[in-house]
C-alpha positions in Angstrom: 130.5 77.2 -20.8 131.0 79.8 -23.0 133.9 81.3 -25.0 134.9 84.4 -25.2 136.8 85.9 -28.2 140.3 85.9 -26.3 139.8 82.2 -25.9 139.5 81.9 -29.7 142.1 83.8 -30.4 144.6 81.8 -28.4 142.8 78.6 -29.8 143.4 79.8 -33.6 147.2 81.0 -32.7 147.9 77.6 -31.4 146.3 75.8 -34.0 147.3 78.5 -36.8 143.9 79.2 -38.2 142.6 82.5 -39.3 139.1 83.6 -38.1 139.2 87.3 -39.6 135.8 86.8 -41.4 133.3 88.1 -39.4 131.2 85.1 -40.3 133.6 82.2 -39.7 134.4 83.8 -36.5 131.0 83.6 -35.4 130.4 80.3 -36.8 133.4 78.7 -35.1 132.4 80.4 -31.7 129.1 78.7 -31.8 130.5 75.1 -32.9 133.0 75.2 -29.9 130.2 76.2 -27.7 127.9 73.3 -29.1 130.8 70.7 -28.0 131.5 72.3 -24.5 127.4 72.2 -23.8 128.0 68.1 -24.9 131.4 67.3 -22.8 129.6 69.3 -20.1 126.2 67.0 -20.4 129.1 64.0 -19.8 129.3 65.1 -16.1 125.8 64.4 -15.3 126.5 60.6 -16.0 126.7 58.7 -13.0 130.0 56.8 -12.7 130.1 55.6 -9.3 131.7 51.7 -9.0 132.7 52.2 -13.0 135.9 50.8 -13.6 138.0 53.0 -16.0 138.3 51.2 -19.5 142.0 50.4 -20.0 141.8 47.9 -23.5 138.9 47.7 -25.2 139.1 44.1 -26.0 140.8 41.1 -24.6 141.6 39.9 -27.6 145.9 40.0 -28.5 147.2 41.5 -31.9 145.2 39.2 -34.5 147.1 39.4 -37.7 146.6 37.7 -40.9 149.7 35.8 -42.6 151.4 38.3 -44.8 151.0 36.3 -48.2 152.1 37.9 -51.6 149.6 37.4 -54.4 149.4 39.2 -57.7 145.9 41.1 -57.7 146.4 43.5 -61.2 149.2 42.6 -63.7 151.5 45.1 -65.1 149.2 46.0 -68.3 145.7 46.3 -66.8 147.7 49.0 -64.0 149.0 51.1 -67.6 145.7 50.3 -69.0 144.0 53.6 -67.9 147.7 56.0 -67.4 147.2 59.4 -69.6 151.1 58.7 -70.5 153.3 55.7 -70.2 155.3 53.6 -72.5 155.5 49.8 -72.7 156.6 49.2 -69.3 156.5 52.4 -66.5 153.8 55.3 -65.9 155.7 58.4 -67.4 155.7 61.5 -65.2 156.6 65.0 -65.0 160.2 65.9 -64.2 159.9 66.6 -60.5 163.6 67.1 -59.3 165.8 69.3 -62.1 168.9 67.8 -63.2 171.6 69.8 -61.8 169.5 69.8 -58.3 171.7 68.6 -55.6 170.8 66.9 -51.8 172.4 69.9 -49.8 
């Protein structure tokens, strides 16, 4: 199958990408072809008497126990911070102080 340029466009609207360049343009084109020439291949496949797969396993949700456990203590995580003090990683101001929710 091939694409043609208005198909890309469309494509790059909906997905908001910009091919402008020339070369990425081109590039992309070919890509998109190079999957369509592999989903197309998929039709050759016989599938005659091939039940569609609805679950791949049988198997039900197999969950370990939720068990809390310490795994790093509180100075080996500030061990490595560029800036803390004796207890909390210190960080930028992110929100200013007369910053409101509305």
């Amino acid at each position: 199958m091939k694409i043609d340029e208005k198909t890309l466009d469309r494509i790059a609207e909906l997905a908001r990408l910009d091919y402008s360049d020339p070369v990425a343009r081109k590039a992309m084109l070919a890509d998109m072809e190079k999957v369509l020439t592999f989903v197309e291949k998929l039709n050759e496949v016989d599938t005659k008497g091939v039940e569609p797969l609805i679950f791949m396993t049988d198997e039900a949700d197999v969950l370990r126990d939720d068990v809390a456990e310490t795994s790093i203590t509180k100075k080996e995580a500030l061990m490595n911070a560029p800036v803390k003090d004796s207890d909390y990683f210190k960080v930028p101001r992110v929100v200013d102080k007369g910053a409101t929710g509305s």
